[in-house]
C-alpha positions as CSV (number, residue, x, y, z in Angstrom):
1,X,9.1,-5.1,17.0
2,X,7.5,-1.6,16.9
3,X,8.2,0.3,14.2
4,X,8.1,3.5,16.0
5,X,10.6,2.8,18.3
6,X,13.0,1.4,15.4
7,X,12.7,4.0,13.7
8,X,13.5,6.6,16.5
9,X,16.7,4.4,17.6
10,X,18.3,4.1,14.5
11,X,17.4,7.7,13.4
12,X,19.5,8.6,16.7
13,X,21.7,5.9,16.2
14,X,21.3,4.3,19.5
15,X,20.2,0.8,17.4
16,X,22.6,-1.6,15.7
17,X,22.2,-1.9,11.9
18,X,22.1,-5.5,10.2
19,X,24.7,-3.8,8.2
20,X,27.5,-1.1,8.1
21,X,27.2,-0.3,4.8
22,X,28.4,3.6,3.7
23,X,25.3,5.1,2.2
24,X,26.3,4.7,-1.7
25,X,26.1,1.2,-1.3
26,X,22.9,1.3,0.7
27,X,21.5,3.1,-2.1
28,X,22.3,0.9,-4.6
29,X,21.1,-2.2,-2.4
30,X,18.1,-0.7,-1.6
31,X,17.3,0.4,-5.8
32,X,18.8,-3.2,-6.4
33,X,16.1,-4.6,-4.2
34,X,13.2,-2.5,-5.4
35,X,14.5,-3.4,-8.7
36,X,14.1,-7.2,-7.8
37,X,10.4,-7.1,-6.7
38,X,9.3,-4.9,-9.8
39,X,10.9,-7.8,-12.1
40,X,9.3,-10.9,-10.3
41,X,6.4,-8.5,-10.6
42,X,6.4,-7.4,-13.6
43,X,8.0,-9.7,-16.0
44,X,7.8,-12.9,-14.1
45,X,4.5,-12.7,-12.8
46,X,5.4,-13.6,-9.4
47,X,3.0,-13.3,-6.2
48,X,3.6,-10.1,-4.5
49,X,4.2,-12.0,-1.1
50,X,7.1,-14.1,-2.8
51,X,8.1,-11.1,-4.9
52,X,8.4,-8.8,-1.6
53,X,9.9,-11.4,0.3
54,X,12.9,-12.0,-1.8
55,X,13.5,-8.5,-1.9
56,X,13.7,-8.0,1.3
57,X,16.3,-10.9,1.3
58,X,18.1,-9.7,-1.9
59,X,18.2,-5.8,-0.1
60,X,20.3,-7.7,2.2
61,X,22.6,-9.4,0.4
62,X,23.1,-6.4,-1.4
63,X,23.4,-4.0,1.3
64,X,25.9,-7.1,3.0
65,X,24.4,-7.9,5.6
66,X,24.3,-11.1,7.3
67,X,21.7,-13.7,6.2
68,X,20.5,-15.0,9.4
69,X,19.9,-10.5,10.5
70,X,17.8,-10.0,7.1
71,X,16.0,-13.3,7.9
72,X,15.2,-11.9,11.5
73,X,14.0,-8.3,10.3
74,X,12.3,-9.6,7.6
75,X,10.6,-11.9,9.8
76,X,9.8,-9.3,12.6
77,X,8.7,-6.6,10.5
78,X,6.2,-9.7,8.9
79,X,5.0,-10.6,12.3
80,X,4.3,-6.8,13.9
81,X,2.5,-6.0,10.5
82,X,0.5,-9.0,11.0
83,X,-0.3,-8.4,14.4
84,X,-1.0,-4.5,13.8
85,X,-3.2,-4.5,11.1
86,X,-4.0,-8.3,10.0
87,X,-6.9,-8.3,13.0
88,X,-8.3,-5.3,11.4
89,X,-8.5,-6.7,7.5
90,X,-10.1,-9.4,9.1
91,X,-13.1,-7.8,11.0
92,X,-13.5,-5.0,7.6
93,X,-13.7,-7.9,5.2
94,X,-16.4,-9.9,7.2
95,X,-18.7,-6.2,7.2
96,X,-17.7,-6.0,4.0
97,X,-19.3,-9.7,3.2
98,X,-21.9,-9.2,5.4
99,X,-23.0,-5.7,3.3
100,X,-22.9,-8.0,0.2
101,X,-24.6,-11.0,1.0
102,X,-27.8,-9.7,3.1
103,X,-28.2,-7.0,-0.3
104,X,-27.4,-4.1,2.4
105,X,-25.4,-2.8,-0.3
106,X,-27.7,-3.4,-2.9
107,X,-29.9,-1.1,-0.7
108,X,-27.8,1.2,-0.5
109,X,-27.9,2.1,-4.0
110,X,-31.5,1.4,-4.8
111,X,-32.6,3.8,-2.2
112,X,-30.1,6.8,-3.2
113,X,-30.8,6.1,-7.2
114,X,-34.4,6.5,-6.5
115,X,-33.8,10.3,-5.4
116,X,-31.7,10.9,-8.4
117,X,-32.0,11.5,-11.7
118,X,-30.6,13.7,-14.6
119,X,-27.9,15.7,-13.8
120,X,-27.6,14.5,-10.3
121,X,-26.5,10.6,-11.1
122,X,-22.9,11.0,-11.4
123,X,-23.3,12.8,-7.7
124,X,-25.5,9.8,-6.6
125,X,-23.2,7.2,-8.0
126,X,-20.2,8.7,-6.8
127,X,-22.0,9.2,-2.7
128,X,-23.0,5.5,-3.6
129,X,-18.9,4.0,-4.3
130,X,-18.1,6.4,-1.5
131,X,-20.8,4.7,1.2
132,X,-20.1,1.0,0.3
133,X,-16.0,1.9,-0.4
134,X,-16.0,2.5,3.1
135,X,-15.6,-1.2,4.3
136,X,-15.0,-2.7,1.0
137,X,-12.2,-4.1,-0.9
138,X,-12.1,-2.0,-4.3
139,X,-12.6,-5.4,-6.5
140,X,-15.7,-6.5,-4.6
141,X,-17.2,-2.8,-4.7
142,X,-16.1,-3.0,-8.5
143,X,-18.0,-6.2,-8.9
144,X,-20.8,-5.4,-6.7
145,X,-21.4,-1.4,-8.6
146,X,-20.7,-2.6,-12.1
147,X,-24.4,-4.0,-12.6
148,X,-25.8,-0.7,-11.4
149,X,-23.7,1.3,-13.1
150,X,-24.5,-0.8,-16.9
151,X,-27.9,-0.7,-15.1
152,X,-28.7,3.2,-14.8
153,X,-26.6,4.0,-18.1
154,X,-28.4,1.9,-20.4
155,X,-31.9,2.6,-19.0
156,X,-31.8,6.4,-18.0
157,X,-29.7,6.5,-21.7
158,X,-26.5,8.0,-19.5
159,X,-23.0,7.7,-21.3
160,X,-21.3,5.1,-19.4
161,X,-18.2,6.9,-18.7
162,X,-21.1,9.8,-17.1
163,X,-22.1,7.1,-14.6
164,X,-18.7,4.7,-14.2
165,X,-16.4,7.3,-13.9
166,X,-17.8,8.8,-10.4
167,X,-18.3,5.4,-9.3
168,X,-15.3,4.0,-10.2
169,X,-13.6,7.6,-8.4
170,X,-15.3,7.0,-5.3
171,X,-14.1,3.3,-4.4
172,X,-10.4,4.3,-5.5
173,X,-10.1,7.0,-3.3
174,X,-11.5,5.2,-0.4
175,X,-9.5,2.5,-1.3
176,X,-6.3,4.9,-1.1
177,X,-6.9,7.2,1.7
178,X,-9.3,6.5,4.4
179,X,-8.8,3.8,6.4
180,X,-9.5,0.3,7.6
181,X,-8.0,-0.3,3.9
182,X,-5.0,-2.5,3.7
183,X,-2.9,-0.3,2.1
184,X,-3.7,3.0,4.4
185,X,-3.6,0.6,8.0
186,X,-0.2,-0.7,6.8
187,X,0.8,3.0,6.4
188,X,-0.4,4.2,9.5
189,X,1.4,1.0,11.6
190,X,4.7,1.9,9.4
191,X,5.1,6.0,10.5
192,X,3.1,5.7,13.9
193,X,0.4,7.5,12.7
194,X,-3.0,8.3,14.8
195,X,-5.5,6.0,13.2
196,X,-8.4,8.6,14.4
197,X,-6.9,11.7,12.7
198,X,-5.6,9.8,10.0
199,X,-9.6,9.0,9.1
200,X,-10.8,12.1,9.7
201,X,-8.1,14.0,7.6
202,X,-8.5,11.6,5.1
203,X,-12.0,11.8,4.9
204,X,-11.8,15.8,4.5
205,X,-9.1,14.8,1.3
206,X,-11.3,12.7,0.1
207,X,-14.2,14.9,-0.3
208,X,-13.1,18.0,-3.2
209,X,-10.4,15.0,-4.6
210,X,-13.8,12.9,-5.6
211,X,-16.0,15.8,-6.9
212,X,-12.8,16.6,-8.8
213,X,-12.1,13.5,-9.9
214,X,-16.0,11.3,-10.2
215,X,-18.4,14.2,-11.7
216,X,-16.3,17.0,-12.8
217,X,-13.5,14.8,-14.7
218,X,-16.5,12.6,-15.8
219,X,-17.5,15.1,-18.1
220,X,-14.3,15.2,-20.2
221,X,-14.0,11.0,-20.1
222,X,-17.0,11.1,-21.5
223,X,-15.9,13.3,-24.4
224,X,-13.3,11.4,-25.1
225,X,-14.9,8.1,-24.9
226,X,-17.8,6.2,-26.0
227,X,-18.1,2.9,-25.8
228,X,-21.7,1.2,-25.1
229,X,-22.9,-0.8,-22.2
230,X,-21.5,-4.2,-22.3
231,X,-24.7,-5.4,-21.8
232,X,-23.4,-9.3,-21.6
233,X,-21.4,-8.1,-18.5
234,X,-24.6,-8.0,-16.3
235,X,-24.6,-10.5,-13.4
236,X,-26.9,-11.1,-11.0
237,X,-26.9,-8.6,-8.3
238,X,-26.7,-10.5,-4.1
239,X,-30.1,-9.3,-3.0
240,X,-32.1,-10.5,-6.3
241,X,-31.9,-14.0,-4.3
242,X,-33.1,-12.7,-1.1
243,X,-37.0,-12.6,0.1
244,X,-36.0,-9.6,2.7
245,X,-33.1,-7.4,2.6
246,X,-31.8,-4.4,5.4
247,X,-33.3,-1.2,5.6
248,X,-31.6,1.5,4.0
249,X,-31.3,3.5,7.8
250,X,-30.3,0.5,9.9
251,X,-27.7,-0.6,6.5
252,X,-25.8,2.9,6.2
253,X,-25.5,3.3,10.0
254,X,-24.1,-0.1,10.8
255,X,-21.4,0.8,7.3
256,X,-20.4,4.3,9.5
257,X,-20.4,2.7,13.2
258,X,-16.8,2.1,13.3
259,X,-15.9,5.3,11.6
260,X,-18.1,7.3,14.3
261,X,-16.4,5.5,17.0
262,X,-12.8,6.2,15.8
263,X,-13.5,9.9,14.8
264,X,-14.8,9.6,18.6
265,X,-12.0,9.3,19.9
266,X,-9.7,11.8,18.2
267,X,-12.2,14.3,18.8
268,X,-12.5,13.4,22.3
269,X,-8.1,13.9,22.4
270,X,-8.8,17.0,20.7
271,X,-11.3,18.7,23.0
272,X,-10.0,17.3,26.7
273,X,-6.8,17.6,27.1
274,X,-6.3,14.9,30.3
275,X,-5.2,11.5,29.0
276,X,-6.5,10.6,32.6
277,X,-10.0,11.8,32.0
278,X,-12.4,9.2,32.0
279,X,-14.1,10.3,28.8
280,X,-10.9,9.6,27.2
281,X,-10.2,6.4,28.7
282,X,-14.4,5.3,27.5
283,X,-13.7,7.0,24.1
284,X,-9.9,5.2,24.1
285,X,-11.4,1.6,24.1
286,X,-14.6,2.1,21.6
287,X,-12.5,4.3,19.3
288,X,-10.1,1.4,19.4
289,X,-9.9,0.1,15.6
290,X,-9.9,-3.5,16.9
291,X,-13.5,-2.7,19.0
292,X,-14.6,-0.6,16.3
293,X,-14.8,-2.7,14.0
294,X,-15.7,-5.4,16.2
295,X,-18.6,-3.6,17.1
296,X,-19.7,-3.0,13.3
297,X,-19.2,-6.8,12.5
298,X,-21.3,-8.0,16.0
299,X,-24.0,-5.0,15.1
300,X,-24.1,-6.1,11.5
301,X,-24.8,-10.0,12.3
302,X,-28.1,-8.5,13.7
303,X,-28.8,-5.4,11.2
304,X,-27.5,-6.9,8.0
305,X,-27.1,-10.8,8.7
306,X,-30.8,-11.4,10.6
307,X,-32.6,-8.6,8.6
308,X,-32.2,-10.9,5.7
309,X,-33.6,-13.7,7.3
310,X,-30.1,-15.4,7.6
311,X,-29.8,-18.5,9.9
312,X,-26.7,-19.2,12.1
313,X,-25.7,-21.3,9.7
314,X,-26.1,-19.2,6.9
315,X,-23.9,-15.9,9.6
316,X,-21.3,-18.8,9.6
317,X,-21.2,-19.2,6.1
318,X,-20.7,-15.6,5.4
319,X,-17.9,-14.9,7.9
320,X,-16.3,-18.1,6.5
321,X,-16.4,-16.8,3.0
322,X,-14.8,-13.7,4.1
323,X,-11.7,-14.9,5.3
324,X,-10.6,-17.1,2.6
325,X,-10.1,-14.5,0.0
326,X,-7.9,-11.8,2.0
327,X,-5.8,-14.4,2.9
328,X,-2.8,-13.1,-0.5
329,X,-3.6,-9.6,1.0
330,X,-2.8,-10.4,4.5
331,X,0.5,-12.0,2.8
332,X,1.0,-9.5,0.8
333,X,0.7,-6.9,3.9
334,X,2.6,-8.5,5.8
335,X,5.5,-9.1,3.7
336,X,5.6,-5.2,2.7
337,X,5.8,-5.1,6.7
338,X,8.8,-7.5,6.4
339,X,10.5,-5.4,3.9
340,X,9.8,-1.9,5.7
341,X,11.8,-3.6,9.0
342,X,14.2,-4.7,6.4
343,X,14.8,-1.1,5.3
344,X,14.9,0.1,8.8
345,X,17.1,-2.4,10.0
346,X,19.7,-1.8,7.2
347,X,20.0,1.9,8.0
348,X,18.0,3.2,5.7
349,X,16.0,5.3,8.0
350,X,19.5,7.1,8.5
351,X,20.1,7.6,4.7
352,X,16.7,8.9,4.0
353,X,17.3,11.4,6.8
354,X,20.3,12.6,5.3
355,X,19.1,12.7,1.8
356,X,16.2,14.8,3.2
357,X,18.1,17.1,4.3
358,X,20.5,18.0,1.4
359,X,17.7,17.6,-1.0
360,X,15.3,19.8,1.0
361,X,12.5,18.1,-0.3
362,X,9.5,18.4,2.1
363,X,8.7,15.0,3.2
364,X,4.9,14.9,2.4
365,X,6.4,15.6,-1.1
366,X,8.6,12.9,-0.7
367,X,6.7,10.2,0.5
368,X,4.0,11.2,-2.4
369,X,7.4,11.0,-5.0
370,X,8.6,7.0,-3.9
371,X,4.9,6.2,-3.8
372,X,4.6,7.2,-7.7
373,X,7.8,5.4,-8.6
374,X,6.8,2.1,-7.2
375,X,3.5,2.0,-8.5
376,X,4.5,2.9,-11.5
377,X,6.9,-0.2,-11.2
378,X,5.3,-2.6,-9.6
379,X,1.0,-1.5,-10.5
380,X,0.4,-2.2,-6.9
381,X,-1.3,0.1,-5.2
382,X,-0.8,-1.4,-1.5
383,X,2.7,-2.2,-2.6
384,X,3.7,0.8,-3.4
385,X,1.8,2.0,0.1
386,X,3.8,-0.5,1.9
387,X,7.0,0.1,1.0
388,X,7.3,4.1,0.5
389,X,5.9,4.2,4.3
390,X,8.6,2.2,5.1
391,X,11.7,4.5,3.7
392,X,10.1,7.6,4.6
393,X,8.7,6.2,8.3
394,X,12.1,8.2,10.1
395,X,10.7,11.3,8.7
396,X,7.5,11.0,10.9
397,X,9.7,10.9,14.0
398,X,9.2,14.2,14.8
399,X,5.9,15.1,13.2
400,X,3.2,16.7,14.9
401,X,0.1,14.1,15.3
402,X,-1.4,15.6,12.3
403,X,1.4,15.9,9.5
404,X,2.5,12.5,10.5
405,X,-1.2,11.7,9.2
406,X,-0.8,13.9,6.3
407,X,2.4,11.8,5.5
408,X,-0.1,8.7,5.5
409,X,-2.0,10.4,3.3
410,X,0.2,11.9,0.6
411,X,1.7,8.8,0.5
412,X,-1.7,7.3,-0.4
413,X,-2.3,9.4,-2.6
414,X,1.2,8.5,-4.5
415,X,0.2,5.0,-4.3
416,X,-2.8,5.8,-6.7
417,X,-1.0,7.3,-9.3
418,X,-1.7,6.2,-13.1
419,X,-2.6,2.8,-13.1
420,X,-1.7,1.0,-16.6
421,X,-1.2,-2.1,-17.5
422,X,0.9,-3.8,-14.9
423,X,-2.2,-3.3,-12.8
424,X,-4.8,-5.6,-11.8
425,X,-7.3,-2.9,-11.9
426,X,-6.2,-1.3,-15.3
427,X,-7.2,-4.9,-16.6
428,X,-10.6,-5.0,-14.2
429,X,-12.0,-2.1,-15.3
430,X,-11.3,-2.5,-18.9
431,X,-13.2,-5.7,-19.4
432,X,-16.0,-4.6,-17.1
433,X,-16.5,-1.8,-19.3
434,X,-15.4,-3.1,-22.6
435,X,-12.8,-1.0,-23.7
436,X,-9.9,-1.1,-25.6
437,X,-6.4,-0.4,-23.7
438,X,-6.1,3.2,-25.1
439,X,-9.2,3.8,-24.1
440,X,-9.1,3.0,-20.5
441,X,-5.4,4.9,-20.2
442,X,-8.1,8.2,-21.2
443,X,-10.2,7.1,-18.4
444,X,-9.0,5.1,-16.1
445,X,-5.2,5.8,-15.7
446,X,-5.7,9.3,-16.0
447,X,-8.7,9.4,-13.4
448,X,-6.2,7.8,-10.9
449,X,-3.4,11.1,-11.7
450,X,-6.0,13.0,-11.2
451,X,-6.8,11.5,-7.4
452,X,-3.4,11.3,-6.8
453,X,-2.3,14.9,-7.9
454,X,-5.4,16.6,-6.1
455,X,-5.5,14.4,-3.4
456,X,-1.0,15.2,-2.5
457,X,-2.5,19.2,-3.0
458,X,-5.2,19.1,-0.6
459,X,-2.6,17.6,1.7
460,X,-0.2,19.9,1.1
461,X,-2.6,23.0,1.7
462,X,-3.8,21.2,4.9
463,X,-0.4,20.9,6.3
464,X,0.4,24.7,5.7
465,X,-3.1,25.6,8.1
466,X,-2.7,22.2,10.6
């Protein structure tokens, strides 16, 4: 089912709900719902998947609709999330392996940390999370930066919350705003958003929100804590295996192929107006975030894969590594879809529209407002992505191509908000860097308010000149 065109019908009223509910009770079945997944979350330690997917079923049976209707928009909304964006995890997750395994990442940061030193390293390391956060998963750029980062603070005698703070800044706000990342793709399928401009604005946000929040709030973390490198965290680093690794060149260009292709294309709709114009067409098929990143993957068999002296056998190897371990994100992805069409289909869309407009809250603001609230329920960033797109999705119906990006965006930016100890990462970071709870709330938790808070201004400011 497309969730742009759901959205539009049942905004105008021209689709039929699962349910006739008034909106009081919609309210309560959609809090009651929400209220179900944070508990199986939270308290219960439930998967996500499961957790999301009796929610959905629960908003139902609270909101009274039929079983067999929640069962069938749960089960479409799964399915078009899968289909829109599972393709796409796929292909970034294999670059992302293939950076890994041939040491291209490893590269990466040799190369830029032998042109830094002194004051400059938290810029390097935070250009360094930024470069490999591209097509990375934040816990594999977490586990593949962490040795540098103990690395460079305990030999250039750097405080480690100098050196891990950027670092850590950098993959967050990749992870949050710039697409192919789960959380941002599922966004984008949800509102309808331009995948193109979404990147590009996204890319401009993240730019002041990680000087703000790597080097500059570095400074203060470091004040307020001092802890010394873990030095029995060290692992091995990929490449230390490796008689050859990628060049530097070949490495960073094959990481920023799919993004120049995209950013192509959105330039190219920008500049020539003609949809029939055969520049458009050419730019409308490489730009495409299927070929795109099909492109990168095929490019970086050769450039990453073969420049590290990898056999077929050894390609094969990495691509089947890859799969296996997004295969709870794709669930969990496509579930959130499930829920969204859940929402949607239970007249939701409808409610939120009406709220909107006797609140008079602007929607960026919104969709930045629900985002907080279910991350700080749930601790899932993608989560809390997933399902804030999905009541705030009517809103977008008539956006402009850009604020409906900016939507995508703040509510990215919501989803980042002050991770603590319902989070994965809170946990993550704090053994990596041997901290004590209170001590990663000073860094950590406050390092993602910071991303979130300048991340929803930037937006806003963009939307008042776009």
């Amino acid at each position: 089912m497309n969730s742009r065109l759901s959205v539009e019908t049942l905004a105008a009223g021209a689709a039929e709900p699962i349910t006739s509910a008034g909106d009081a009770r919609l309210g309560i079945a959609v809090l009651a719902g929400i209220a179900v997944i944070v508990l199986l979350i939270t308290r219960l330690r439930v998967h996500a998947f499961l957790a999301l997917t009796i929610g959905s079923l629960a908003l139902g049976a609270f909101a009274g609709a039929p079983l067999d209707k929640a069962i069938a928009s749960f089960t479409a909304g799964l399915g078009s999330t899968v289909a829109g964006v599972g393709v796409l995890i796929a292909l970034g997750a294999v670059l992302g392996k293939l950076l890994a395994d041939s040491g291209g990442a490893d590269q990466i940061v040799d190369t830029i940390l032998v042109r830094a030193s002194g004051r400059t390293m938290p810029w390097a390391m935070v250009l360094i999370a930024s470069v490999i956060g591209l097509p990375l998963f934040f816990e594999v750029g977490i586990v593949l930066l962490i040795p540098v980062v103990l690395l460079v603070a305990q030999r250039g005698g750097y405080s480690l919350m100098r050196i891990g703070v950027p670092a850590l800044a950098g993959l967050s706000v990749m992870h949050g705003l710039v697409p192919p990342h789960p959380g941002p793709l599922a966004a984008i399928d949800a509102v309808d958003a331009n995948l193109g401009v979404t990147l590009a604005l996204g890319v401009l946000v993240a730019i002041p929100t990680v000087v703000i929040a790597g080097p500059v709030f570095s400074r203060f973390a470091a004040r307020w804590v001092d802890v010394p490198v873990p030095e029995r965290l060290v692992p091995r680093r990929p490449s230390e295996d490796l008689a050859t690794r990628p060049g530097f060149g070949a490495t960073v260009a094959t990481v920023l192929l799919p993004v120049v292709l995209m950013l192509s294309h959105a330039l190219v709709e920008v500049v020539v107006d003609d949809p029939a114009a055969r520049i458009q067409r050419i730019t409308a098929v490489i730009g495409a975030p299927l070929i795109a990143l099909l492109a990168a993957v095929i490019v970086g068999m050769f450039t990453l894969g073969r420049a590290a002296g990898f056999t077929r056998e050894r390609l094969s190897a990495t691509v089947d590594g890859s799969l296996a371990p997004i295969a709870g994100v794709l669930l969990i992805v496509g579930a959130g879809g499930g829920f969204k069409q859940t929402l949607i289909d239970a007249g939701v869309g409808r409610m939120i529209l009406n709220l909107s407009e006797d609140w008079s809250i602007p929607a960026l603001l919104l969709g930045w407002l629900i985002a907080v609230a279910i991350r700080l329920a749930t601790g899932s960033a993608t989560v809390a992505t997933i399902s804030a797109a999905g009541l705030v999705a009517p809103l977008a119906a008539d956006m402009s191509t850009t604020h409906t990006a900016l939507l995508v965006l703040a509510i990215g930016a919501g989803s980042l908000f002050f991770s603590h100890v319902n989070d994965a990462g809170f946990w993550l970071v704090k053994e990596y860097f041997g901290m004590s709870v209170g001590q990663t709330i000073k860094t950590w938790s406050v390092m993602e308010s910071v991303i979130s808070v300048v991340a929803l201004a930037c937006v806003l400011l963009l939307s008042l000149v776009l």
